[in-house]
PyMOL Python script that loads the backbone (N, CA, C, O; Angstrom):
from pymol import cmd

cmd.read_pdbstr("""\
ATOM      1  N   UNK A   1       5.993   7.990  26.248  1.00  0.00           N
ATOM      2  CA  UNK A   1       6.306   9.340  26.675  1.00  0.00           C
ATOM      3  C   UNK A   1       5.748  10.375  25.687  1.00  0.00           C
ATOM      4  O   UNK A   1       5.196  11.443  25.948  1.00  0.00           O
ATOM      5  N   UNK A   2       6.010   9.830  24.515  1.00  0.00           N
ATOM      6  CA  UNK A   2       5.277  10.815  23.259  1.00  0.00           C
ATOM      7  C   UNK A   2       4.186  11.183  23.750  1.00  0.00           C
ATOM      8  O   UNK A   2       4.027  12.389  23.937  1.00  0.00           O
ATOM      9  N   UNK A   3       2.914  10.059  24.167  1.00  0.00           N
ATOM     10  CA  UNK A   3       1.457  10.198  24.233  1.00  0.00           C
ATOM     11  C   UNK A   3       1.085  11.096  25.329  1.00  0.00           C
ATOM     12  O   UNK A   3      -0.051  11.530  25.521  1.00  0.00           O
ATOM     13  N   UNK A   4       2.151  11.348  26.051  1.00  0.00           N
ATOM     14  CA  UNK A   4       2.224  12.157  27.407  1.00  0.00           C
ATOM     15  C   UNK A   4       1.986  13.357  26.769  1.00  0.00           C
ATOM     16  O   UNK A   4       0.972  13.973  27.099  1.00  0.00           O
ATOM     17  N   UNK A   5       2.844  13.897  25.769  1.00  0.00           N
ATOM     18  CA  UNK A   5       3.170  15.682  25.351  1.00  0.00           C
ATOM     19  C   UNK A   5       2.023  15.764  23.925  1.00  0.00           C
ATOM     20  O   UNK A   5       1.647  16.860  23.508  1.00  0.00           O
ATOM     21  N   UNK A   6       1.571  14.479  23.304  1.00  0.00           N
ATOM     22  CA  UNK A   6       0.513  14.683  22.549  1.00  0.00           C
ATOM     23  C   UNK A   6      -0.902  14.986  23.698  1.00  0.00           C
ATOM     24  O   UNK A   6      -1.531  16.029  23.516  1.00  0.00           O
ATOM     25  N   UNK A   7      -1.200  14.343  24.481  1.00  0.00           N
ATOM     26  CA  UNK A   7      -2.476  14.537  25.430  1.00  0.00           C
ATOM     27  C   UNK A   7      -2.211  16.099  26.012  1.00  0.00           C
ATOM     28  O   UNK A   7      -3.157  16.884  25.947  1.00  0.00           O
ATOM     29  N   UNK A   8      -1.182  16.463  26.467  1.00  0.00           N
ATOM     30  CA  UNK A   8      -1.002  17.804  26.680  1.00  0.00           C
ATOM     31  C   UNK A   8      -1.268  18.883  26.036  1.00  0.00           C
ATOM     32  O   UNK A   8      -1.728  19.925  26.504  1.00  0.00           O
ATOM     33  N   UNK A   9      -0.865  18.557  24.500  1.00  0.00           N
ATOM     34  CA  UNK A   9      -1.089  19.405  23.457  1.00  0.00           C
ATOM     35  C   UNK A   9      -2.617  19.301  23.268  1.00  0.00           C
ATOM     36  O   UNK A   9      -3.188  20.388  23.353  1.00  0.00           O
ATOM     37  N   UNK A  10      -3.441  18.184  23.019  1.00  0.00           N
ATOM     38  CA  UNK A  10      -4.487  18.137  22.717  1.00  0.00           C
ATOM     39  C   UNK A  10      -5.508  18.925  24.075  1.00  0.00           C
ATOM     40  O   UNK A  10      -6.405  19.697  23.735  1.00  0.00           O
ATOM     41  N   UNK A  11      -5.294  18.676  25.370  1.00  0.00           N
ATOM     42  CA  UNK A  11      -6.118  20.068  25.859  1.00  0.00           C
ATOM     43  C   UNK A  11      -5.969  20.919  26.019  1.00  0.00           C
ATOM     44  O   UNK A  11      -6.832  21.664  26.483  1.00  0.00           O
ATOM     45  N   UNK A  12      -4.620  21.333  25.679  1.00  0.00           N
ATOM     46  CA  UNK A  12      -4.405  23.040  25.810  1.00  0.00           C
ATOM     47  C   UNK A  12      -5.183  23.609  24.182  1.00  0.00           C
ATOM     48  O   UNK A  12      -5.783  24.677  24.057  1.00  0.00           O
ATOM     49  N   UNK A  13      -4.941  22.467  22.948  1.00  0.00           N
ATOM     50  CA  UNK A  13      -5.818  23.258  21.832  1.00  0.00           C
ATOM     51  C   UNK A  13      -6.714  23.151  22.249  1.00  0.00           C
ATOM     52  O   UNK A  13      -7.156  24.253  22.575  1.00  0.00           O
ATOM     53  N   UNK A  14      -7.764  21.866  22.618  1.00  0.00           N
ATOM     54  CA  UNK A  14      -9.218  21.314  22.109  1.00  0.00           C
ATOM     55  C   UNK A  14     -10.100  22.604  23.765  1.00  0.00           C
ATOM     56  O   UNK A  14     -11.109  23.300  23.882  1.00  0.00           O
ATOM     57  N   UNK A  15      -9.089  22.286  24.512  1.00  0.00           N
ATOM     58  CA  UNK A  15     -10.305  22.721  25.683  1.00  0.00           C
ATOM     59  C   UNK A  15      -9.637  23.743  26.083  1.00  0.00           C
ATOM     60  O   UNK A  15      -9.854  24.379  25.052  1.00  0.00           O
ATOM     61  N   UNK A  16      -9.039  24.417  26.668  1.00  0.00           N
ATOM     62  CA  UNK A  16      -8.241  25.793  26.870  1.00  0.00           C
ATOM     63  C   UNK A  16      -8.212  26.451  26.523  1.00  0.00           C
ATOM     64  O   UNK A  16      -8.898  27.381  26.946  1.00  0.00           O
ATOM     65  N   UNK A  17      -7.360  26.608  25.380  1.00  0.00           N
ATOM     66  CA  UNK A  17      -7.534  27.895  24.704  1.00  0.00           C
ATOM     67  C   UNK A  17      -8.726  27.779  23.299  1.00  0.00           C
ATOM     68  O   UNK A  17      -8.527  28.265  22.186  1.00  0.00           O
ATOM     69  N   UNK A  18      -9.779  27.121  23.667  1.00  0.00           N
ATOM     70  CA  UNK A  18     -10.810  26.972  22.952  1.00  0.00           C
ATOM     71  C   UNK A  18     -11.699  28.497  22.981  1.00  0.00           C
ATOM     72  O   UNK A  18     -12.244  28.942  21.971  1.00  0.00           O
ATOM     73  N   UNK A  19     -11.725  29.094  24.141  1.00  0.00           N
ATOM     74  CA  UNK A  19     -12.345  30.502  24.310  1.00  0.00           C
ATOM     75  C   UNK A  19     -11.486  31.745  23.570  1.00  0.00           C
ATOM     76  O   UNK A  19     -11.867  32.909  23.447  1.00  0.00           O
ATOM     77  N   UNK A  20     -10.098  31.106  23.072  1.00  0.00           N
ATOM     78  CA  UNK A  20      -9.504  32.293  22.381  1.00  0.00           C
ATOM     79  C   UNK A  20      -9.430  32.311  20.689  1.00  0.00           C
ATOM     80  O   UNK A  20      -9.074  33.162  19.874  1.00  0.00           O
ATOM     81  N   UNK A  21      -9.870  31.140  20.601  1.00  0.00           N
ATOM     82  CA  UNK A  21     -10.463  30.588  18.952  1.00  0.00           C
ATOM     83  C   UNK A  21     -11.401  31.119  18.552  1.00  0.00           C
ATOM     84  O   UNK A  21     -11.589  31.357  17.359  1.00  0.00           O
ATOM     85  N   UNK A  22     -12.454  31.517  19.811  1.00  0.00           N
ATOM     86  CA  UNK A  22     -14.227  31.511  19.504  1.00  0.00           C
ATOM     87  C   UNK A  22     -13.297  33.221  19.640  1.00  0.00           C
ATOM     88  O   UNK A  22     -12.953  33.462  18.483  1.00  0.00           O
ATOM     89  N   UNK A  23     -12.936  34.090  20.329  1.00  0.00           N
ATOM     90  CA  UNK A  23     -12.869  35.558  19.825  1.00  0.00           C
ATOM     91  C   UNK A  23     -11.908  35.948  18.709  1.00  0.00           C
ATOM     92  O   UNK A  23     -12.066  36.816  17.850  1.00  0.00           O
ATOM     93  N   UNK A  24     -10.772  35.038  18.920  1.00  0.00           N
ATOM     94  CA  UNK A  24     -10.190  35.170  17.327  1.00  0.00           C
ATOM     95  C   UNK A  24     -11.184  35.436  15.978  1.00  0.00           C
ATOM     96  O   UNK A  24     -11.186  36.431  15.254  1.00  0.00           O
ATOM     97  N   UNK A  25     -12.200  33.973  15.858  1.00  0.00           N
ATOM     98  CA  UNK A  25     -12.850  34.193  15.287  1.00  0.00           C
ATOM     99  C   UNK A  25     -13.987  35.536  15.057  1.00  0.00           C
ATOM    100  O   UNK A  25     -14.001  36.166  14.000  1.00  0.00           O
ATOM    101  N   UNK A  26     -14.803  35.814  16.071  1.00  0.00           N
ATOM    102  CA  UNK A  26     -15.352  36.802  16.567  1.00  0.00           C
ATOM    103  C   UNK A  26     -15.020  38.357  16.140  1.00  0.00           C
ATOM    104  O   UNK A  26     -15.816  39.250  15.850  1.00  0.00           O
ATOM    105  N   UNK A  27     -13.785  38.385  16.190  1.00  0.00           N
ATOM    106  CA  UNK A  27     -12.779  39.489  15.407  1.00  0.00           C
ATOM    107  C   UNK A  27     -13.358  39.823  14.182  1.00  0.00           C
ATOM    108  O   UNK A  27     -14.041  40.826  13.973  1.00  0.00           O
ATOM    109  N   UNK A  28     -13.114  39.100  13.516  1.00  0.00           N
ATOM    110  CA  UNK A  28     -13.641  39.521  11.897  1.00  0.00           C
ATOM    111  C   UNK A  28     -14.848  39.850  12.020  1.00  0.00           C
ATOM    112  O   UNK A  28     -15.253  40.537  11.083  1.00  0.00           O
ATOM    113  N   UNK A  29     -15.754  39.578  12.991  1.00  0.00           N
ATOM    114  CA  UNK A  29     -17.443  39.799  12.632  1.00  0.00           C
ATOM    115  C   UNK A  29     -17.544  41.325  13.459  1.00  0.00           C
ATOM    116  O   UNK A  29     -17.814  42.409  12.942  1.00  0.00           O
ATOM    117  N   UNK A  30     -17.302  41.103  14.606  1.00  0.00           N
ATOM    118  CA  UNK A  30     -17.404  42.037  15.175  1.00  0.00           C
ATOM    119  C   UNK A  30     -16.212  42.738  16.429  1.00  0.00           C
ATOM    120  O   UNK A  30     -16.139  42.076  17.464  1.00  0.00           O
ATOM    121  N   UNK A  31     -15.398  43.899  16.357  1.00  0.00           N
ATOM    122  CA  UNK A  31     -14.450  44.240  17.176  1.00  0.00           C
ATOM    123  C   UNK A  31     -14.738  44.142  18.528  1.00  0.00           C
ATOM    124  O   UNK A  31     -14.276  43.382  19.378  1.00  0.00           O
ATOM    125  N   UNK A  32     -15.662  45.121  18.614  1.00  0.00           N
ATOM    126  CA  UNK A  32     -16.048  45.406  20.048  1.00  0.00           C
ATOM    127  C   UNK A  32     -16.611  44.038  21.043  1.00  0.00           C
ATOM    128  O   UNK A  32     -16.531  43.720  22.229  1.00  0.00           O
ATOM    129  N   UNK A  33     -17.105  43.571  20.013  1.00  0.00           N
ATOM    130  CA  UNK A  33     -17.502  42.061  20.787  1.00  0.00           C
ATOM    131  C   UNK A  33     -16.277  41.234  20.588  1.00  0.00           C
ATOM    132  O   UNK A  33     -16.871  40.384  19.925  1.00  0.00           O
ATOM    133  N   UNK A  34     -15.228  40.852  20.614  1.00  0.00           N
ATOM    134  CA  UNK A  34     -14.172  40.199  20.445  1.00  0.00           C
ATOM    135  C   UNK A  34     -13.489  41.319  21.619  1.00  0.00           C
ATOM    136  O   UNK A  34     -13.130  40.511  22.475  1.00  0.00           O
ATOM    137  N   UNK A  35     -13.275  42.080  21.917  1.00  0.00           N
ATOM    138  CA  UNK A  35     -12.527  42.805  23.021  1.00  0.00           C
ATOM    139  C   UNK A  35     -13.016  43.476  24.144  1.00  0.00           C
ATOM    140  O   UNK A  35     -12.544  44.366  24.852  1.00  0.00           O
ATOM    141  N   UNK A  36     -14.652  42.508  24.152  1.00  0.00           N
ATOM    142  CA  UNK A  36     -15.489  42.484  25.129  1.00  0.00           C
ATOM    143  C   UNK A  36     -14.909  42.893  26.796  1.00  0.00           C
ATOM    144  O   UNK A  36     -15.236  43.783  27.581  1.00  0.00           O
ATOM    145  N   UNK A  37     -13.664  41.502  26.881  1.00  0.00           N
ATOM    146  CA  UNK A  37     -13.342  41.304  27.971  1.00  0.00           C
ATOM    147  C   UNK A  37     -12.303  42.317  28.595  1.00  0.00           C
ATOM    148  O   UNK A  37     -12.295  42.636  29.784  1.00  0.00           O
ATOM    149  N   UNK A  38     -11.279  42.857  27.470  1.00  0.00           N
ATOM    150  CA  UNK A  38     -10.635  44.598  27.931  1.00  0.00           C
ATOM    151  C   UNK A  38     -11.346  45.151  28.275  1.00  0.00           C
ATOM    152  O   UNK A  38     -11.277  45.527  29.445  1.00  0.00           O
ATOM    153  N   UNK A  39     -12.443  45.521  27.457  1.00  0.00           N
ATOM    154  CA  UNK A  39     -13.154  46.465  28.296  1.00  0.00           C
ATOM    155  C   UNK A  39     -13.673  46.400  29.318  1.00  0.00           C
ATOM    156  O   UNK A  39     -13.705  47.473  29.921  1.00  0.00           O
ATOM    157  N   UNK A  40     -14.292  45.241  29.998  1.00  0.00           N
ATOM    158  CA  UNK A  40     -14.508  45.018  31.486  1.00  0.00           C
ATOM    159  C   UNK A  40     -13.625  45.020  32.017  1.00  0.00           C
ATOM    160  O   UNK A  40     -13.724  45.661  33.064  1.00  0.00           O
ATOM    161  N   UNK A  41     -12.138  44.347  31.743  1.00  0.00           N
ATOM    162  CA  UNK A  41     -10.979  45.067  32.461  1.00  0.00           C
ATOM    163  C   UNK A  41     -10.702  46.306  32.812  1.00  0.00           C
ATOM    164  O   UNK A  41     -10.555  46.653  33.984  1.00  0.00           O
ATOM    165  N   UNK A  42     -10.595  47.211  31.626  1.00  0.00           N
ATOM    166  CA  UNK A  42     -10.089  48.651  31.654  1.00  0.00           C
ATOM    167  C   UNK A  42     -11.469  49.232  32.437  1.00  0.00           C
ATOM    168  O   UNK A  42     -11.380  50.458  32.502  1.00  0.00           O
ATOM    169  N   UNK A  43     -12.386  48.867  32.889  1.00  0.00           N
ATOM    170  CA  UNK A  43     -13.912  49.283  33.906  1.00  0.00           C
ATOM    171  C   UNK A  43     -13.356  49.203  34.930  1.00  0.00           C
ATOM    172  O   UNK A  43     -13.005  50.192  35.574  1.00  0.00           O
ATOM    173  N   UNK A  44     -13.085  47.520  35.430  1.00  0.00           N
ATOM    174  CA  UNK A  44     -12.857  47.114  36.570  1.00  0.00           C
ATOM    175  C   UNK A  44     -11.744  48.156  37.543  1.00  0.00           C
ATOM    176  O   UNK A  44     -11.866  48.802  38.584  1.00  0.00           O
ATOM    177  N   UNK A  45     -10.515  47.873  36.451  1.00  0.00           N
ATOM    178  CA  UNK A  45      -9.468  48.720  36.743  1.00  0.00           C
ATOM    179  C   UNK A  45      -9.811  50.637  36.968  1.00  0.00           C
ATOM    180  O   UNK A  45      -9.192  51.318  37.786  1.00  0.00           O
ATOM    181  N   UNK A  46     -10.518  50.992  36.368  1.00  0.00           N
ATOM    182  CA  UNK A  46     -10.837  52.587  36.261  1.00  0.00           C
ATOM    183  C   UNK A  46     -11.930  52.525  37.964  1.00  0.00           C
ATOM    184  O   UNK A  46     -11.779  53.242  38.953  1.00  0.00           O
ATOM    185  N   UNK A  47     -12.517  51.893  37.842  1.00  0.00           N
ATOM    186  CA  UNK A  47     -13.407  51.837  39.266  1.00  0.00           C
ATOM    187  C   UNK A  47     -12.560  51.933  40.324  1.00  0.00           C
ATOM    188  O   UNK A  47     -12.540  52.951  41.016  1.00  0.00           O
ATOM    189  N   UNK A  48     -11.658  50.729  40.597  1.00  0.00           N
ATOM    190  CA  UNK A  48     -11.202  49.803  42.003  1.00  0.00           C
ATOM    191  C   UNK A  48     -10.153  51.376  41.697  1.00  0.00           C
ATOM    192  O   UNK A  48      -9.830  51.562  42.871  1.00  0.00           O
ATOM    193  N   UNK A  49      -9.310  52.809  40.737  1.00  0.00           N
ATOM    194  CA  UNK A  49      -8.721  53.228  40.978  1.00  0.00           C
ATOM    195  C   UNK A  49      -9.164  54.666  41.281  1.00  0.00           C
ATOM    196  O   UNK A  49      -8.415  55.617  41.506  1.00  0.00           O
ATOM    197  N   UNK A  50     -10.359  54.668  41.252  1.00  0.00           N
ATOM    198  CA  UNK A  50     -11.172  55.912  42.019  1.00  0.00           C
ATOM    199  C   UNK A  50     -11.769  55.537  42.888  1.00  0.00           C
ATOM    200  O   UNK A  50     -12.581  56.372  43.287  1.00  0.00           O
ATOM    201  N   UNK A  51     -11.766  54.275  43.615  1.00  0.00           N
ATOM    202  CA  UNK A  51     -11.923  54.069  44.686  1.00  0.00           C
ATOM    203  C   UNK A  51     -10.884  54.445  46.088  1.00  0.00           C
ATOM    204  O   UNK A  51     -10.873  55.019  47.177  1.00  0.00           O
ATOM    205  N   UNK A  52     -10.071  53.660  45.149  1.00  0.00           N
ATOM    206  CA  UNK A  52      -8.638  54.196  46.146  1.00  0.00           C
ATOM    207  C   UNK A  52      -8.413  55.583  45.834  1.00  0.00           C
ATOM    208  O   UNK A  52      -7.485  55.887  46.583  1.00  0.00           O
ATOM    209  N   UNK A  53      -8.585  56.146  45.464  1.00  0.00           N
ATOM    210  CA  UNK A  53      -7.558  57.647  45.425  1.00  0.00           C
ATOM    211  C   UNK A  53      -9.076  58.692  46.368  1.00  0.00           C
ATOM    212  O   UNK A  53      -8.800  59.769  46.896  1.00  0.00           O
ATOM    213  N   UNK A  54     -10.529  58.134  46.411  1.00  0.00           N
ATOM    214  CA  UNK A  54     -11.234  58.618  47.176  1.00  0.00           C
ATOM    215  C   UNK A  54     -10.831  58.027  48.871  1.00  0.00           C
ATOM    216  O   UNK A  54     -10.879  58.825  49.807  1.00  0.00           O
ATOM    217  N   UNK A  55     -10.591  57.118  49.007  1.00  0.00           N
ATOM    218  CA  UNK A  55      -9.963  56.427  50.180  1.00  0.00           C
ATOM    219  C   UNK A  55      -9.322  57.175  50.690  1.00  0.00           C
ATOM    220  O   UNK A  55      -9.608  57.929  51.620  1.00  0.00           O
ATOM    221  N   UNK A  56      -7.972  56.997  49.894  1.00  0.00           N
ATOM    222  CA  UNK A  56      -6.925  58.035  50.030  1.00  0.00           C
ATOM    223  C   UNK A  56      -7.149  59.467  51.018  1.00  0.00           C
ATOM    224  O   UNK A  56      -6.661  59.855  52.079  1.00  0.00           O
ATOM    225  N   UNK A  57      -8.313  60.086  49.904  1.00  0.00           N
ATOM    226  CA  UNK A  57      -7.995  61.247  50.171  1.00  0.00           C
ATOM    227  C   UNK A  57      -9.202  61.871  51.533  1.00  0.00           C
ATOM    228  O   UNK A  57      -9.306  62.943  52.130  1.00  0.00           O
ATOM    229  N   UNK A  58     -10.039  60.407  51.583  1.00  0.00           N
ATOM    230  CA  UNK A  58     -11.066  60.554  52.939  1.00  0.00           C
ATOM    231  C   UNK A  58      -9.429  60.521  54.356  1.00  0.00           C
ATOM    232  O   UNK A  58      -8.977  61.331  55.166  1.00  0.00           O
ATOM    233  N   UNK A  59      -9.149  59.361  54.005  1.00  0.00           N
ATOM    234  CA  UNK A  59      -7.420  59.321  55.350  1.00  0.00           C
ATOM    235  C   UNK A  59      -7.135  60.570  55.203  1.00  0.00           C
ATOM    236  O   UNK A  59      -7.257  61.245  56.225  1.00  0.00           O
ATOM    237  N   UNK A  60      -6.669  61.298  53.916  1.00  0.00           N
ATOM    238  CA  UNK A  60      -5.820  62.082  53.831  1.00  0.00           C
ATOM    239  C   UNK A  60      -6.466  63.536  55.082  1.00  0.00           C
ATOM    240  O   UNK A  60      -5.948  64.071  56.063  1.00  0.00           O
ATOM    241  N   UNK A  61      -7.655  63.694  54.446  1.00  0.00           N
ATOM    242  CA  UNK A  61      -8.844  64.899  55.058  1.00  0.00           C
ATOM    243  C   UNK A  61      -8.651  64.622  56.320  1.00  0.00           C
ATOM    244  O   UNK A  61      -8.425  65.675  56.916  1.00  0.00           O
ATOM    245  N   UNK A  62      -8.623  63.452  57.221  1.00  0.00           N
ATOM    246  CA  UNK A  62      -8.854  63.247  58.699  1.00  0.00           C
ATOM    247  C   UNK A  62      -7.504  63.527  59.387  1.00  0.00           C
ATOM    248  O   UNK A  62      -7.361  63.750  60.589  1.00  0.00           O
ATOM    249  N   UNK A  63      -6.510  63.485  58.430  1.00  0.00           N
ATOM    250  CA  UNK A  63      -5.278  63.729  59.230  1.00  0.00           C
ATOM    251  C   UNK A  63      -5.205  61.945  59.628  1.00  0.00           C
ATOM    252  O   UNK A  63      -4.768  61.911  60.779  1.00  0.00           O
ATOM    253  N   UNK A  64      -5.408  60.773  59.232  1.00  0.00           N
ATOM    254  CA  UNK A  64      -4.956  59.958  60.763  1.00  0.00           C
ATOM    255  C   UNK A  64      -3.880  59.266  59.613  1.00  0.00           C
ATOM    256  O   UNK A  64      -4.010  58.058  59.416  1.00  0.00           O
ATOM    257  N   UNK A  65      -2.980  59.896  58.966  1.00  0.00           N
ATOM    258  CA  UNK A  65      -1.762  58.961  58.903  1.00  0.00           C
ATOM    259  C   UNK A  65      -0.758  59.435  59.377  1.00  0.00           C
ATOM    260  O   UNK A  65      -0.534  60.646  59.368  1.00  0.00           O
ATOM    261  N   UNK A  66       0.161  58.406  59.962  1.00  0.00           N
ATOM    262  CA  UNK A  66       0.817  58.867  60.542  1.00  0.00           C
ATOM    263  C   UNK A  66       2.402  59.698  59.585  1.00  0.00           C
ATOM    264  O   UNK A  66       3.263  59.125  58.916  1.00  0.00           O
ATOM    265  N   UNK A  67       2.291  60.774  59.817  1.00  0.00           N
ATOM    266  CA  UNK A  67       3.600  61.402  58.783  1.00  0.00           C
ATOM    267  C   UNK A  67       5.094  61.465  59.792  1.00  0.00           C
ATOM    268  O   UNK A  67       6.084  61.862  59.177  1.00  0.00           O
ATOM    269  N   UNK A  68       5.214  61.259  60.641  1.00  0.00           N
ATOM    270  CA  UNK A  68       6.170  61.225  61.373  1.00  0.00           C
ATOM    271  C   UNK A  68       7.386  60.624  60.456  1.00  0.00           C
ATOM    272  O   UNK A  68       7.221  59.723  59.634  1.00  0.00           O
ATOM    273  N   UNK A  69       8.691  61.297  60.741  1.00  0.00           N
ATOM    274  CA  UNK A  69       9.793  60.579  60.382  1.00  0.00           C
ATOM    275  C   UNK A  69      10.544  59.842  61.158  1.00  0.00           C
ATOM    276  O   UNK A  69      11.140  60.290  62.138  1.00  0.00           O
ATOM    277  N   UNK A  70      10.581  58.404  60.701  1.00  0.00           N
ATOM    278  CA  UNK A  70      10.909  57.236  61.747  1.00  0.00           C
ATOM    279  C   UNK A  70      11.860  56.574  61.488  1.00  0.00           C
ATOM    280  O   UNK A  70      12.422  55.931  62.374  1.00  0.00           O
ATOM    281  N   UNK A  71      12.280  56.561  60.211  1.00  0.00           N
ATOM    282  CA  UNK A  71      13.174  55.398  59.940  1.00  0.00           C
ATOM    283  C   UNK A  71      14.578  56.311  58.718  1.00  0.00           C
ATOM    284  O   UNK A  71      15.652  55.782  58.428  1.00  0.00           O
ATOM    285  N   UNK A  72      14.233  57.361  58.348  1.00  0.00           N
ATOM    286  CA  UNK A  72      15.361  57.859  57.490  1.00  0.00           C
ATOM    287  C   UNK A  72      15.140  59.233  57.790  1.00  0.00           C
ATOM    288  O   UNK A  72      14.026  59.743  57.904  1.00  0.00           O
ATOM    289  N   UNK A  73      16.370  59.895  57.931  1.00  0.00           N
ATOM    290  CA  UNK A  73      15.729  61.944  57.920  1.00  0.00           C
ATOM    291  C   UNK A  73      15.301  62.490  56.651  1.00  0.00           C
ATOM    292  O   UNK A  73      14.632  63.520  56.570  1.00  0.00           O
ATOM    293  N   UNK A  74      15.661  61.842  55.717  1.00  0.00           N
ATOM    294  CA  UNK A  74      15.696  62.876  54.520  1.00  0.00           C
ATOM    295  C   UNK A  74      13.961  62.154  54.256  1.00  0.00           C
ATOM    296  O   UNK A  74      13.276  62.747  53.423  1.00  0.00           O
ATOM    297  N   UNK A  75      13.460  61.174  54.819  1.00  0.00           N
ATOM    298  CA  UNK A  75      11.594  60.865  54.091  1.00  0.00           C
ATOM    299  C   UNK A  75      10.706  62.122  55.274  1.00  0.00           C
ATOM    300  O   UNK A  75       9.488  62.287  55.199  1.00  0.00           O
TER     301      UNK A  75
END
""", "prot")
cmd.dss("prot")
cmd.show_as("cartoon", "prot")
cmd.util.cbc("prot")
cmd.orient("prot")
């Protein structure tokens, strides 16, 4: 049963979180390249959210949502 939770341990270090060793390391040499991958996040995220709020506001311009109150008086 031991060899069960040692083999477990050994690929979550050796092969898994092997890509967070190589930017750990990476850190000391260089920042921006070690937090490479935020920043394609914080892109991704800044894009896909001026996408929607242009969406938004193309629906909004046409009038086609429906604003009717249907289900509570006070919305």
């Amino acid at each position: 049963m031991k060899d069960i939770f040692n083999a477990i341990q050994e690929l979550f270090e050796t092969v898994l979180l092997a890509p967070y060793d190589a930017l750990r390391a990476l850190e000391l040499e260089n920042w921006f390249g070690a937090n490479i991958v935020t920043w394609i996040f914080m892109a991704i995220g800044i894009v896909a959210f001026v996408y929607w709020m242009l969406q938004l506001k193309s629906f909004n311009d046409n009038n086609e949502e429906d604003k009717s109150i249907s289900s509570h008086s006070y919305l």
